[in-house]
N, CA and C atoms as an extended XYZ file, in Angstrom:
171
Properties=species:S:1:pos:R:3:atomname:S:1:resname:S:1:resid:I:1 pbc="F F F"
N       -71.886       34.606       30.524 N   UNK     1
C       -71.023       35.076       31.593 CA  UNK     1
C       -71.861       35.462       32.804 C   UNK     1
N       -71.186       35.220       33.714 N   UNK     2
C       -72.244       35.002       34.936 CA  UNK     2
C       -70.686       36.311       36.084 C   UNK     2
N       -71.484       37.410       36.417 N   UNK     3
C       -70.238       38.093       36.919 CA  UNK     3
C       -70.167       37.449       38.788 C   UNK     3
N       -70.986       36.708       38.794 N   UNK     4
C       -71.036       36.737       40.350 CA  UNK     4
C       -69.903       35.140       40.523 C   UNK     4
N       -69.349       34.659       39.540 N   UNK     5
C       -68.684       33.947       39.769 CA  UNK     5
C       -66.936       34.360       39.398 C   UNK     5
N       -66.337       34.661       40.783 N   UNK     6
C       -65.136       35.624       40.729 CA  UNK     6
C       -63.902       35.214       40.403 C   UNK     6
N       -63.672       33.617       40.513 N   UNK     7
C       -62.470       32.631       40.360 CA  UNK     7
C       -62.738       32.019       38.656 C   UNK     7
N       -63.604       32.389       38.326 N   UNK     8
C       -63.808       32.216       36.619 CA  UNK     8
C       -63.178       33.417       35.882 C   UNK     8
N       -64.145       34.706       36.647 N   UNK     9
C       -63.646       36.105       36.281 CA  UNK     9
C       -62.248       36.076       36.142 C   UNK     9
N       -61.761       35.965       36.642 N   UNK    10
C       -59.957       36.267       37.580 CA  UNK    10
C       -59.045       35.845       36.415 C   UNK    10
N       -59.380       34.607       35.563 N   UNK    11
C       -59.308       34.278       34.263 CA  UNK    11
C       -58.651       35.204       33.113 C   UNK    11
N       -59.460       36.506       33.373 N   UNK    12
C       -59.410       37.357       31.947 CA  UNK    12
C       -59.092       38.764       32.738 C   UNK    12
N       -58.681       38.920       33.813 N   UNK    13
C       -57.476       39.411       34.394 CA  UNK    13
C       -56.214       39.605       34.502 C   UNK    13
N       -55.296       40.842       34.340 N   UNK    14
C       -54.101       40.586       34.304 CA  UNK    14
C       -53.806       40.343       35.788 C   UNK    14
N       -52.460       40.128       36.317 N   UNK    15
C       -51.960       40.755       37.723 CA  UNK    15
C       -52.396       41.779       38.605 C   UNK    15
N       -52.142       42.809       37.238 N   UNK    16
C       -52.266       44.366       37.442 CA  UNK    16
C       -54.560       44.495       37.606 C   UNK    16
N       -54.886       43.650       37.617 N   UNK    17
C       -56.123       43.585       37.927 CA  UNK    17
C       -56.746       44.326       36.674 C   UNK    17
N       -56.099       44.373       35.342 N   UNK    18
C       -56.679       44.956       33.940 CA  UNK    18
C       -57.337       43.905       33.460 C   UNK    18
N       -57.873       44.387       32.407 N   UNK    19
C       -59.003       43.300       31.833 CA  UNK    19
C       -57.785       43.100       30.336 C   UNK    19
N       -57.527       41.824       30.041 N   UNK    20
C       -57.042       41.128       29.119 CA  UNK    20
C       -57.517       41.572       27.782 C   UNK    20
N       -56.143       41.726       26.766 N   UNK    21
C       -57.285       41.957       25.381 CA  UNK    21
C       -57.675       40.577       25.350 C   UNK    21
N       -57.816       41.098       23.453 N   UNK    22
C       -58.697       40.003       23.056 CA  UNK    22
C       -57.335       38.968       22.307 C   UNK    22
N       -56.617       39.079       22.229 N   UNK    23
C       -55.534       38.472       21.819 CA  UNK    23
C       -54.834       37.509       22.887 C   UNK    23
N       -55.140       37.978       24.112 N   UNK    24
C       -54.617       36.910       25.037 CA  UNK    24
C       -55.955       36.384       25.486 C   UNK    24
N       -57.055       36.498       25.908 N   UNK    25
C       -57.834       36.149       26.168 CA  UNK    25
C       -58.501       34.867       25.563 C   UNK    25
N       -58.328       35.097       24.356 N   UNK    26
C       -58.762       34.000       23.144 CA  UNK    26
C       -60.467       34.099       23.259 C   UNK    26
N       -61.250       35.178       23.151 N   UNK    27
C       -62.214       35.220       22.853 CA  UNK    27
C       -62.755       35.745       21.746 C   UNK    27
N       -63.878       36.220       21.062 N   UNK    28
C       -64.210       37.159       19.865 CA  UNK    28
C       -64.462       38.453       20.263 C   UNK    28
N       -64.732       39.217       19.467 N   UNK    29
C       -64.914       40.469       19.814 CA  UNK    29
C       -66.141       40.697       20.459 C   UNK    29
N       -67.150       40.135       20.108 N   UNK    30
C       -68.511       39.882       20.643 CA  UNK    30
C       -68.216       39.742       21.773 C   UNK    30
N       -67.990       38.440       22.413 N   UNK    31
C       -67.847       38.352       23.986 CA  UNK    31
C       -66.788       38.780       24.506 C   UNK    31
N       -65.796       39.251       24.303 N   UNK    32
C       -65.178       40.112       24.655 CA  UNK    32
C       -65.809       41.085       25.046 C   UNK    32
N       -66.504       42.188       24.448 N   UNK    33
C       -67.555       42.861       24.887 CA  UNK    33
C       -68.462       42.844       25.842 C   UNK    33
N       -68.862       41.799       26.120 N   UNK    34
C       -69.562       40.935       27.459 CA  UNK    34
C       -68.960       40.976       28.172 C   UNK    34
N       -67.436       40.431       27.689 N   UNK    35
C       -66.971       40.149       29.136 CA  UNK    35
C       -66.649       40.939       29.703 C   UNK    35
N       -66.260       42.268       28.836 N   UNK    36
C       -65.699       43.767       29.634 CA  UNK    36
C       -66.741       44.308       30.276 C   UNK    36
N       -68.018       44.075       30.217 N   UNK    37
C       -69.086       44.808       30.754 CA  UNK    37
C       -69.575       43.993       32.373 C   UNK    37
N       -69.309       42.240       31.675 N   UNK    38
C       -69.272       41.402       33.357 CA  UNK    38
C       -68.483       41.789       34.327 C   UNK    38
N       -66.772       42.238       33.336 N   UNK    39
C       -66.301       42.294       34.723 CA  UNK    39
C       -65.994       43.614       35.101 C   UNK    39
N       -66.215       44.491       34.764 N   UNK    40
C       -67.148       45.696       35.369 CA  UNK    40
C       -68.182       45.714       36.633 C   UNK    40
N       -69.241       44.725       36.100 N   UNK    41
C       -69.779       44.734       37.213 CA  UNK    41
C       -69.390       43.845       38.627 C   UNK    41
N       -68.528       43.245       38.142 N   UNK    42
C       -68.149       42.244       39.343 CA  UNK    42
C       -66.805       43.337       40.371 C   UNK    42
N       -66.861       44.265       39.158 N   UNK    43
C       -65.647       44.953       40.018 CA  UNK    43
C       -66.951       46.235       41.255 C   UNK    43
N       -67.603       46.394       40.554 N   UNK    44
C       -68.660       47.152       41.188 CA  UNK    44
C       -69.634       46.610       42.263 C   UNK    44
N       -69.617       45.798       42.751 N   UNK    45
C       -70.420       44.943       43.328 CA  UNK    45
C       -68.830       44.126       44.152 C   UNK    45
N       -67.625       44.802       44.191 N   UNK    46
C       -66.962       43.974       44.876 CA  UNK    46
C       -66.317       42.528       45.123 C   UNK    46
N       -66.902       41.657       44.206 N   UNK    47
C       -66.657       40.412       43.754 CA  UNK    47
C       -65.042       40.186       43.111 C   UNK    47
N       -64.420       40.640       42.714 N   UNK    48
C       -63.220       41.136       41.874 CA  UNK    48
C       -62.485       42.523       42.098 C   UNK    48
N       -61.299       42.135       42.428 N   UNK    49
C       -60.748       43.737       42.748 CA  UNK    49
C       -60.254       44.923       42.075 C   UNK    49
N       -60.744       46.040       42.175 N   UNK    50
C       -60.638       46.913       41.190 CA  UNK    50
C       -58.886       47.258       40.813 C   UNK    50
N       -58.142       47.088       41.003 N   UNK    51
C       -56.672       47.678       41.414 CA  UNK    51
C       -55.894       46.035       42.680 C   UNK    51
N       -54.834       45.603       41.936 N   UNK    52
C       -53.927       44.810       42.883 CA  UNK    52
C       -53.551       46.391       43.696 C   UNK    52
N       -52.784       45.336       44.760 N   UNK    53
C       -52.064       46.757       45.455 CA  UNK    53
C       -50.362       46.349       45.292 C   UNK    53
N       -49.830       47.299       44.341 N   UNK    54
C       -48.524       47.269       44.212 CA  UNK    54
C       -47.649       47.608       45.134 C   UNK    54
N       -46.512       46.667       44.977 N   UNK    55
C       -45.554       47.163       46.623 CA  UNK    55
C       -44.154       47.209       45.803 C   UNK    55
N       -43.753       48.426       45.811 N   UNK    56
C       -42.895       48.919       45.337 CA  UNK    56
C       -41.231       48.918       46.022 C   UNK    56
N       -39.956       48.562       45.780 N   UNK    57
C       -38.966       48.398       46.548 CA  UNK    57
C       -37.764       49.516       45.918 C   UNK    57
């Protein structure tokens, strides 16, 4: 997993800009683990957005 690539990331994202379990994701628990820690940093480094912005009616 490479976090600096953000349209791969976006992947294992909900809407709500949450990180996907592992049940929808279709990964193992292992990289799953990875991947929660990649996209962490991609959220930290700005690459990926921490929070959609909800618009409420």
């Amino acid at each position: 997993m490479d976090y600096h690539d953000g349209r791969m990331l976006r992947r294992y994202i909900s809407d709500t800009a949450k990180i996907l379990p592992r049940r929808r994701s279709g990964v193992c628990a292992k990289h799953q683990r990875r991947l929660a820690v990649t996209l962490k940093r991609a959220r930290m480094l700005a690459i990926i957005p921490i929070t959609e912005k909800l618009v409420r009616k």
